[in-house]
N, C-alpha and C positions, 0 to 999 in steps of 0.2 A: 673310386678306383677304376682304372682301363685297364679290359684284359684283353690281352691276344687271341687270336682264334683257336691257337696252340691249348691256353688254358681253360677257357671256356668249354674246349669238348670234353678235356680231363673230368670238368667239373659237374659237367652235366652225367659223364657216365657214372660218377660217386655216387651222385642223387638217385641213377635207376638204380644201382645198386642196394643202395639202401632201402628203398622202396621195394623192391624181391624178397629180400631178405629179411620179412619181418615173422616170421615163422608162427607159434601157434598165438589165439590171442590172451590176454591175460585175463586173469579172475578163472572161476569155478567153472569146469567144463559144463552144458546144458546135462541137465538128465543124472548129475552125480549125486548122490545122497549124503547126508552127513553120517559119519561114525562113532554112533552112540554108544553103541554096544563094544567098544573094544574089551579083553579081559587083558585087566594088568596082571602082571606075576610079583609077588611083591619078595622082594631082596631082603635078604636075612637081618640085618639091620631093621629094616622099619616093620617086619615079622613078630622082632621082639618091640618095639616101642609100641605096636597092639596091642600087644598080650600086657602090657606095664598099663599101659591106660586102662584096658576093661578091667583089671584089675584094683586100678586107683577107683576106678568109678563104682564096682563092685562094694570095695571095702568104705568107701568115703562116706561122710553125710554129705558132702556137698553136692549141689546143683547146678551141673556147666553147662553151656550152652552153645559158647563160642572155643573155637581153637586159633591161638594166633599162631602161623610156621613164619620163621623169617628164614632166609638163605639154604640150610642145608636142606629144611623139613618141609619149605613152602615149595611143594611142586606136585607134579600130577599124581604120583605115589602117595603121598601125605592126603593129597585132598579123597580120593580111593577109599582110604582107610579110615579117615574121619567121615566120612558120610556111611561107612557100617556100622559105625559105633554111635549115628545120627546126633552128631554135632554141626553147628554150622563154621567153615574157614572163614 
């Protein structure tokens, strides 16, 4: 392709542009820690589905070990509360 002198400065000014404008950089800032400790508040719904498990596990013979959550129950709530009642998800 032949550009004009016309286009060629256009194009060149895009480039520093874009080159200024790359603001912070990505990934984890230096020096941040991870957040281990956050406290979940857990939602009336999965408040009860505790109390129904230690209950099951209370009254049960059986021997669990694992918990499967899929869609509604697999999430950071569920995994919280399965590891009080020291099960593995």
């Amino acid at each position: 392709m032949v550009f004009r002198e016309e286009e060629k400065s256009i194009l060149k000014e895009k480039k520093d542009k874009k080159k200024k404008s790359k603001g912070m950089k990505r990934g984890r800032p230096k020096g941040s820690k991870s957040n281990f400790n956050k406290k979940i508040k857990i939602a009336p719904t999965f408040r009860l589905l505790k109390e129904m498990l230690m209950k099951f596990f209370e009254l049960s013979k059986f021997t669990v070990k694992y918990f499967v959550g899929d869609g509604y129950y697999g999430n950071n709530t569920c995994e919280f509360i399965i590891l009080l009642i020291y099960l593995h998800l």
